[in-house]
C-alpha positions, 0 to 999 in steps of 0.5 A: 614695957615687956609682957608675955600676956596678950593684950585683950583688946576688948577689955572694958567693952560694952560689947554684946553677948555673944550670941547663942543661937546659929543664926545669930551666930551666922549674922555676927560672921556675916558683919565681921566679914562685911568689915574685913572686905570694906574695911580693906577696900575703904579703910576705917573712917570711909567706911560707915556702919550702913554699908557694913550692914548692907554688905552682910545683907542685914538691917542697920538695927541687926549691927547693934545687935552685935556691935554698938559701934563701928570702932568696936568691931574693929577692935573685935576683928584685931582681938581675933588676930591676936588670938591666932598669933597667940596660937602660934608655938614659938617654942616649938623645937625646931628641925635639924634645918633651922632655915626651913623651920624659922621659915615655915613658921613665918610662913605660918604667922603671914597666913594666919595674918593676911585673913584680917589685911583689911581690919590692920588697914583700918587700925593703922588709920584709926589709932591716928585720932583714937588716943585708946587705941593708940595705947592698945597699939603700944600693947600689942607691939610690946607683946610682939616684940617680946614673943619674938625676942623669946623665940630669937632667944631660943634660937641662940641656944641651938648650935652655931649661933652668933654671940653677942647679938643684940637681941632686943634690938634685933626683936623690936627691929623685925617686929616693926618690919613684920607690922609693916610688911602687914600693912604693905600685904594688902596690895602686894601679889602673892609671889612678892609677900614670898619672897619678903618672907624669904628675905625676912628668913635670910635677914634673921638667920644671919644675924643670929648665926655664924655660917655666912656673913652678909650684908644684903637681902637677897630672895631665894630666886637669887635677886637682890632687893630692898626692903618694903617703903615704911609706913609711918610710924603709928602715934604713941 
């Protein structure tokens, strides 16, 4: 299935209005933010709507206000990571440096990423038992394996460029590294989610261009290294 079209995880979601009043407003943050920290520190089936509320200073009966379960705030806290992946330009042109400029935008797709580590911790978990959720996660990793195919695409373009690259098998292979490496980032120090990012940027250029050939990740401080350990892999 390939689709250009971001899945809208709250489709069919008796989800309450959003609220039009400041306060409100205010109290809806305030339980998203509960749900990211607890989210992340817990995961999804330790954490209980009791202690979202807690955490947001709130009365149990103000959650349901906003959320009518815990599941859909979860799939409202993945809905905003969609949308700020959606709001990445991937036909952007790019810099006479290509390296730099396929960098920068990675760089840029992480940090728009790592806000919602806790709400990607909690999803993996629950598309385990949820087979909705499970369909959701097969949506969503087909519209990011075709973002990136489009983009690998318009990389081709550009001069130098390898022929013959396999790029939809290419596009699904990063797109599950990228996922993973999300999941990892939770426990990872800034400086080693760095250098994945550098060796992410050397492992697509080579294979899309022609300059150099080779065979191993290797960071920008020189140093040799391995792929982050897979996750496994989630239910379809």
């Amino acid at each position: 299935m390939k689709t250009t079209v971001r899945p809208n995880l709250l489709a069919g979601e008796d989800l309450p209005a959003e609220p039009q009043q400041k306060r409100s407003r205010e109290k809806r943050a305030k339980l998203k933010a509960a749900g990211l920290v607890l989210f992340g520190e817990k995961g999804y089936e330790s954490t209980s709507i009791e202690e979202i509320a807690q955490r947001a200073n709130l009365a149990v009966g103000g959650f349901y206000q906003h959320y009518r379960s815990k599941r859909q705030l979860l799939l409202a806290l993945m809905d905003e990571l969609l949308e700020g992946l959606s709001g990445l330009d991937l036909r952007a042109k790019f810099p006479a440096d290509v390296r730099a400029g396929l960098r920068a935008l990675l760089s840029g797709a992480f940090s728009r990423d790592l806000r919602y580590l806790g709400a990607y911790r909690a999803w993996q978990e629950a598309v385990l038992s949820d087979a909705d959720l499970a369909r959701k996660q097969n949506e969503i990793q087909a519209w990011t394996t075709t973002r990136i195919g489009n983009l690998f695409k318009l990389l081709q373009q550009l001069p130098g460029a390898r022929p013959g690259v396999d790029i939809p098998g290419l596009a699904r292979a990063m797109d599950s590294f990228f996922w993973n490496l999300l999941a990892q980032a939770v426990l990872m120090p800034k400086v080693e989610l760095e250098r994945w990012i550098d060796a992410s940027t050397h492992l697509i250029y080579h294979a899309l261009f022609t300059d150099v050939n080779v065979s191993r990740l290797v960071t920008r401080s020189g140093r040799v290294s391995s792929p982050p350990p897979t996750s496994p892999r989630r239910s379809r």
